[in-house]
N, C-alpha and C positions, 0 to 999 in steps of 0.2 A: 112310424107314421108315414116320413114317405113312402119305404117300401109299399105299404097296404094303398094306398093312394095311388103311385102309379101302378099298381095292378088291377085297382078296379078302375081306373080312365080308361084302359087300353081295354077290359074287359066289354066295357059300354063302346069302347070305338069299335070292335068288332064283335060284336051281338050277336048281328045278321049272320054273318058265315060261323058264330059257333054253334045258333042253332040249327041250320043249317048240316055241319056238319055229322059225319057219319061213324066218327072213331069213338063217340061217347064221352062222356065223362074223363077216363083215365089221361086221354090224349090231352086234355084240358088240361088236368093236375100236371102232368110231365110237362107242358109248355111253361106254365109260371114257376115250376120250380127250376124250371132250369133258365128261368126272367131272372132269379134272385141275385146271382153273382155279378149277373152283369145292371143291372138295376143298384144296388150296393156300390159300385164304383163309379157307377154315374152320382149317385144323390148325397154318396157318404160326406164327400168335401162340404156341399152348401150347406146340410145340415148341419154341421160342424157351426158353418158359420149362425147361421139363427139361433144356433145352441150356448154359441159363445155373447155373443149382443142381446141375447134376452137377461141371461143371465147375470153377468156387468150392469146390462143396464137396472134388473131389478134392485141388484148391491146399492147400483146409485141412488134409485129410488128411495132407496129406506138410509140413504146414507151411511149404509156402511162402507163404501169409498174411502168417505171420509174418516171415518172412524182410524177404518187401518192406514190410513196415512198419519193422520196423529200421532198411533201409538209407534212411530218411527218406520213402516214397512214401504219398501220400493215398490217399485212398478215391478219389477219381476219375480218376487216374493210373490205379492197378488195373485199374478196371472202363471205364476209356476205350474201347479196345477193342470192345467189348461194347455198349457203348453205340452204337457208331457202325453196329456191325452191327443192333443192333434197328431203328436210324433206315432206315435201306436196307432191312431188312423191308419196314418201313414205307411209302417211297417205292413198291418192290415191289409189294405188296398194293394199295396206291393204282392202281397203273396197270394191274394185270389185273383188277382188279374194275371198272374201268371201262371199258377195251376190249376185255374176252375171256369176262367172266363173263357178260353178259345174252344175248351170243348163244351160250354156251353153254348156257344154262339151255333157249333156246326150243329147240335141236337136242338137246342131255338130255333133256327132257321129250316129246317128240315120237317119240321111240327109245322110251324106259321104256315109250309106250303104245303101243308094238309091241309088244314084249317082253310086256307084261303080259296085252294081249290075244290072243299069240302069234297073229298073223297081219300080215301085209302094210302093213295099211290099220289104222287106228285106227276103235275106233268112235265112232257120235257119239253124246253125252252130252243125249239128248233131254230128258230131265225134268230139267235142270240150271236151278237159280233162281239168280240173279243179281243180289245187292244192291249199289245205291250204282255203276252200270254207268255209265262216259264213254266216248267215243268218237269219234271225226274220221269223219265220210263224208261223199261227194262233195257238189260243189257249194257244197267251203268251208265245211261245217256241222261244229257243236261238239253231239253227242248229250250229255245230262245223264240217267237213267234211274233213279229210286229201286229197282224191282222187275222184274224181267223174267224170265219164265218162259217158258223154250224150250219145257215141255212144251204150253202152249196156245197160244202164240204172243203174250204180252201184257205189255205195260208198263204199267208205274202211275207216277205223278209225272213228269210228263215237261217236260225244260224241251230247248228247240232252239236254237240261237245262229246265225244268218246271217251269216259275215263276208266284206267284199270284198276286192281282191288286197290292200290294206292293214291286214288285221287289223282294219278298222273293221265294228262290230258296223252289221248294215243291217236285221234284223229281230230278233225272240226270239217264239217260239211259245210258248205252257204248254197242257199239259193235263192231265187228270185220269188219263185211260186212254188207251191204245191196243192196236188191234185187227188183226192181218194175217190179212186174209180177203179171196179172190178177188183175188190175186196185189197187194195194194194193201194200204196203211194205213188205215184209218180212226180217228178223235181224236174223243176224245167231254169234252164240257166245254171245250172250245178256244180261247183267246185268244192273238191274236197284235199283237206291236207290230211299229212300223213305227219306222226311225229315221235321222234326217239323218246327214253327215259330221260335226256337231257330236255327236254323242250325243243327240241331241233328238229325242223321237217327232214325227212329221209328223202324225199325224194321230190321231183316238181309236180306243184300240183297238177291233178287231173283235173279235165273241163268237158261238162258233156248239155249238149243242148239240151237232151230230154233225157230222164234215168228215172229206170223202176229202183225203188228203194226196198230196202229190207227192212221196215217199218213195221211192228206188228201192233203199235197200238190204234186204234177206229179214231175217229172224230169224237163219238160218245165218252172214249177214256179220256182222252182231253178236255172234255169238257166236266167233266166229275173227278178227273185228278188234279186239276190246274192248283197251284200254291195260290192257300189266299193267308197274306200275312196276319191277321184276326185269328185266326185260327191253329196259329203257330205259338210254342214257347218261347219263352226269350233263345234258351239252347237252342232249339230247333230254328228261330230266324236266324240269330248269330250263321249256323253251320250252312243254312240254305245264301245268306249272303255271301261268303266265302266259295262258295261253289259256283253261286251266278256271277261274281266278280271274274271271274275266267275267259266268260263270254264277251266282253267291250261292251255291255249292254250297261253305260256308266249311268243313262238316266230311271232307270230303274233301280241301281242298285246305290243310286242317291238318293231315292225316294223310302226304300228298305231300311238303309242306315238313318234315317231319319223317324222314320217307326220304331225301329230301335233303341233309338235315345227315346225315346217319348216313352218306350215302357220303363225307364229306368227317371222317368224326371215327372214323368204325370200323375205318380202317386203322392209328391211332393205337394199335392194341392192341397192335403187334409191337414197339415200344419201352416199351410203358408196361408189361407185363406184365414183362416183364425188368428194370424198374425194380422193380416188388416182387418180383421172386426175387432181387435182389441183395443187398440186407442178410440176407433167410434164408439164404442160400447162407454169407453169411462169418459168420455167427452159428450153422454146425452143426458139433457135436463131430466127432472125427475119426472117430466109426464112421457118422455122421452125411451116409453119399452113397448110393451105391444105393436102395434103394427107400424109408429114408428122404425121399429127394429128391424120388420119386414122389409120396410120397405128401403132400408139401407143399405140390408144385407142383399136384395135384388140386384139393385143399382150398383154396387160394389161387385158382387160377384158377374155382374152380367159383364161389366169391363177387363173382368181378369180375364173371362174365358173366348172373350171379343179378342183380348191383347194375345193370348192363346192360340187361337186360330190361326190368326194374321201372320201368327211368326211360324207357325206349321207349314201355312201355304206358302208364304217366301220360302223357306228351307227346302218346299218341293220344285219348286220354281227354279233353283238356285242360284237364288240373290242371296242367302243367307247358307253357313257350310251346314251340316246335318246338326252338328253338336250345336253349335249356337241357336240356331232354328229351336230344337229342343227346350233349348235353357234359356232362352233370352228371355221370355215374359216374366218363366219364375227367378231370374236376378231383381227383374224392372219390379215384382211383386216386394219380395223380399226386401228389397233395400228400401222401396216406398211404406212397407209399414216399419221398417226400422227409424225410419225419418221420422214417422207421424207420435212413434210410441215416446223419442227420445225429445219430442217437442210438449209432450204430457207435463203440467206443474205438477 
């Protein structure tokens, strides 16, 4: 039900540019199907929960609650069941948000800028700045890029990593700026090191006010190559933050290990949210199902994913370390419906 629901809000919130648009029909079909994975990871948890508090609470309604409490059964006999189904959510969610969601996100988002731009081709996002920019290009190079603005063609803080078939770092460049003009780079404030298979610079560094660079990738391949971690697997962020860890680039690659844990802790939401609708569910009077249920299960859910955020944005912030960031709401969840279940008569 929600699947089919948010596809046709989103259908009605862009009307105008589908009809509009020029790719037909097919273009249409390929954008919601490739909605579904990530549509499923977003709604699987809540429905969980409206799933679980309707439920419980219809049992309540006809009293059968009571019934099986009578005939001797706990609270976790009851809600066993239920439980085990949240866990398989769970497992679920874990494994299409890691093999089905990033590449659907890059074939989503590539559609949407059909669509949006109703035509064929997307356009390019010329005057698009680009903060805190990483990147892999040829010749085994790690881009580092504080600033980068496709409108003039120009980076600020630039650090370059050189590594050989072994991941050994064999140079690092910095610069202040750089400049693509007359089909080439140019680096202005320039230093670069040099360095052994030990990690040990060979030699002192060189300094050059202005240097044409041996750079062969445009402004365009950095702007269509740049790593976006959505779009990454767990392996594939894991190996990319290991690589930019190299760089000093520590707030970014605090923000990465932070994404990281979040792929590994945010699938946990489709048993843990069903852990707190289960003491509300057997704690509602008997008129206490229908849209009371909703509206609990709103209220309840809108504070887990509020407490959610909150410890996201600190962990990027870093007030909080990556792992805790991750996990602190789902402990704060966890242990709060363990308190509510173990307070049940």
């Amino acid at each position: 039900m929600f699947l089919f629901l948010y596809i046709i809000i989103d259908v009605f919130s862009n009307l105008e540019n589908l009809l509009k648009m020029k790719g037909g029909l097919n273009t249409v079909v390929q954008y919601y199907v490739s909605y579904l994975p990530i549509i499923f990871v977003q709604v699987g948890p809540f429905a969980g929960l409206i799933a679980t508090l309707y439920t419980f609470g219809k049992l309540n309604r006809d009293n059968e609650i009571i019934a099986m409490r009578s005939s001797g059964m706990g609270i976790f006999q009851i809600t066993r069941t239920v439980v085990v189904f949240g866990f398989f959510i769970s497992l679920l969610t874990f494994w299409i948000n890691d093999r089905f969601v990033p590449y659907s996100l890059s074939i989503n988002q590539q559609l949407k800028e059909k669509i949006e731009n109703s035509s064929d081709k997307p356009r390019e996002k010329e005057s698009q700045d680009l903060d805190n920019l990483s990147m892999y290009g040829l010749r085994n190079r790690l881009f580092f890029v504080n600033r980068f603005s496709a409108a003039t063609s120009t980076m600020e803080g630039i650090t370059i990593l050189e590594h050989d078939e072994h991941q050994n770092i064999t140079k690092k460049i910095v610069a202040n700026k750089g400049v693509y003009k007359d089909g080439g780079w140019t680096f202005y404030h320039c230093i670069t090191y040099e360095f052994d298979l030990n990690g040990q610079m060979k030699n002192e560094p060189t300094y050059y006010e202005e240097e044409i660079m041996g750079i062969p990738e445009s402004p365009q391949e950095f702007l269509s190559q740049r790593q976006k971690p959505d779009y990454m697997t767990i392996a594939q962020l894991e190996d990319y933050i290991w690589k930019l860890s190299k760089s000093g680039a520590s707030g970014v690659v605090r923000n990465l290990k932070v994404d990281l844990y979040q792929r590994f802790t945010s699938p946990l939401q489709g048993i843990i949210i069903i852990l707190i609708g289960i003491p509300f569910s057997l704690m509602m009077k008997k008129r206490a199902t229908g849209l009371s249920s909703l509206g609990i299960s709103i209220f309840v859910g809108f504070l887990y994913y509020v407490l959610n955020a909150v410890s996201i944005a600190m962990g990027k912030a870093g007030v909080l370390p990556p792992l805790l960031a991750a996990s602190s709401s789902h402990i704060i969840a966890i242990a709060f419906s363990l308190y509510l279940i173990s307070k049940l008569p």
